[in-house]
C-alpha positions in Angstrom: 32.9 6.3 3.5 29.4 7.3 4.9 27.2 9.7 3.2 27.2 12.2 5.9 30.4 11.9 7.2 30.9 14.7 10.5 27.4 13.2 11.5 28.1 9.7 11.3 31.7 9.6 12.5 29.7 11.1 15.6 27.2 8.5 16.2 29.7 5.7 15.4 31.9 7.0 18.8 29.3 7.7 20.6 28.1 3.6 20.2 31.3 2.8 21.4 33.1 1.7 18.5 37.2 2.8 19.5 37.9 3.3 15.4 37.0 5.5 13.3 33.8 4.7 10.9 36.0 5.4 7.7 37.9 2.0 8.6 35.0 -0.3 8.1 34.3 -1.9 5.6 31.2 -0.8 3.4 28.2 -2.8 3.5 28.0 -6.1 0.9 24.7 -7.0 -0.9 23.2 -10.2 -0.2 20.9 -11.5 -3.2 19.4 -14.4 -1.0 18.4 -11.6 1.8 16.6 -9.9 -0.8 14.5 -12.6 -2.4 11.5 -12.8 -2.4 9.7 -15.7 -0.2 6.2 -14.9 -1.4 4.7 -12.8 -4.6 1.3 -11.9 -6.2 0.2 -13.7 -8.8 -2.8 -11.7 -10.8 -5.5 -14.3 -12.3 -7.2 -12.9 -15.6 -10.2 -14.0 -17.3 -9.7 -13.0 -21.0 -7.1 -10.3 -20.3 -9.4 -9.1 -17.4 -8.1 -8.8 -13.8 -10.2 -11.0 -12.1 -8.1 -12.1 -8.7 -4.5 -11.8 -7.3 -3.2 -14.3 -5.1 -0.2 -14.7 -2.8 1.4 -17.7 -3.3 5.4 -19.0 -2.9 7.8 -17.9 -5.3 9.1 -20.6 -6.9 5.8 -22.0 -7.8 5.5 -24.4 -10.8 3.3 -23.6 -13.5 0.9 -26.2 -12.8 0.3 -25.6 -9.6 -0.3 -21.6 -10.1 -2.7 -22.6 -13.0 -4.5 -25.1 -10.5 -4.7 -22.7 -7.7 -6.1 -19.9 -10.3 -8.9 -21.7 -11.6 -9.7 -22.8 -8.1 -10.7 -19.0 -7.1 -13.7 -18.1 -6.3 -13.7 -15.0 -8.3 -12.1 -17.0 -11.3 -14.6 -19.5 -11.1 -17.5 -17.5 -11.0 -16.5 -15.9 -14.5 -15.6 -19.8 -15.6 -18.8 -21.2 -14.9 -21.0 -22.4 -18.3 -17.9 -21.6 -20.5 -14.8 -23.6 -21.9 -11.6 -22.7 -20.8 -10.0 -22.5 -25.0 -6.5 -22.4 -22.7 -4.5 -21.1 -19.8 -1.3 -18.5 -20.2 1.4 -18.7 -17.5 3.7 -15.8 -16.8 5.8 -16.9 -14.6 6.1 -14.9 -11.2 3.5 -12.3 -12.7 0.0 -13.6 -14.2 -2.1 -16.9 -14.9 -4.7 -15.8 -18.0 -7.8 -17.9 -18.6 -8.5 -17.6 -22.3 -11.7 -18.8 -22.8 -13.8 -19.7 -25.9 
């Protein structure tokens, strides 16, 4: 049954609809409707926020570890120092640990 029933039996009739809104059924959840095709990814530089990139959700770790140290704004804070090593969480954050 609807929230606000009076109300919405109202609106239902007046759409045309010839039953009455308490015979249909309630709405069903739909997981694949609800993913997800893109997220942001947040690029660190020693624990730092130093970018955030959109990129497709199911992207593999070395490919979002790739495209993180390919920034710009990553590279910038790279440049004359030795990446010690690169910390993927997937779906949330790349961290470049560096020595």
């Amino acid at each position: 049954a609807p929230m606000a029933p009076h109300m919405t039996e109202e609106l239902w009739e007046m759409n045309g609809h010839p039953y009455s809104i308490h015979q249909q059924d309630f709405p069903t959840w739909d997981e694949d409707l609800a993913a997800e095709d893109v997220i942001t990814l947040v690029v660190q530089v020693n624990g730092k926020v130093r970018d955030k990139l959109e990129v497709p959700a199911g992207i593999e770790e070395t490919e979002a570890k790739e495209l993180a140290l390919a920034s710009p704004r990553v590279q910038s804070h790279v440049e004359g120092n030795t990446v010690a090593k690169t910390v993927y969480v997937p779906g949330r954050l790349v961290n470049v640990v560096l020595s």
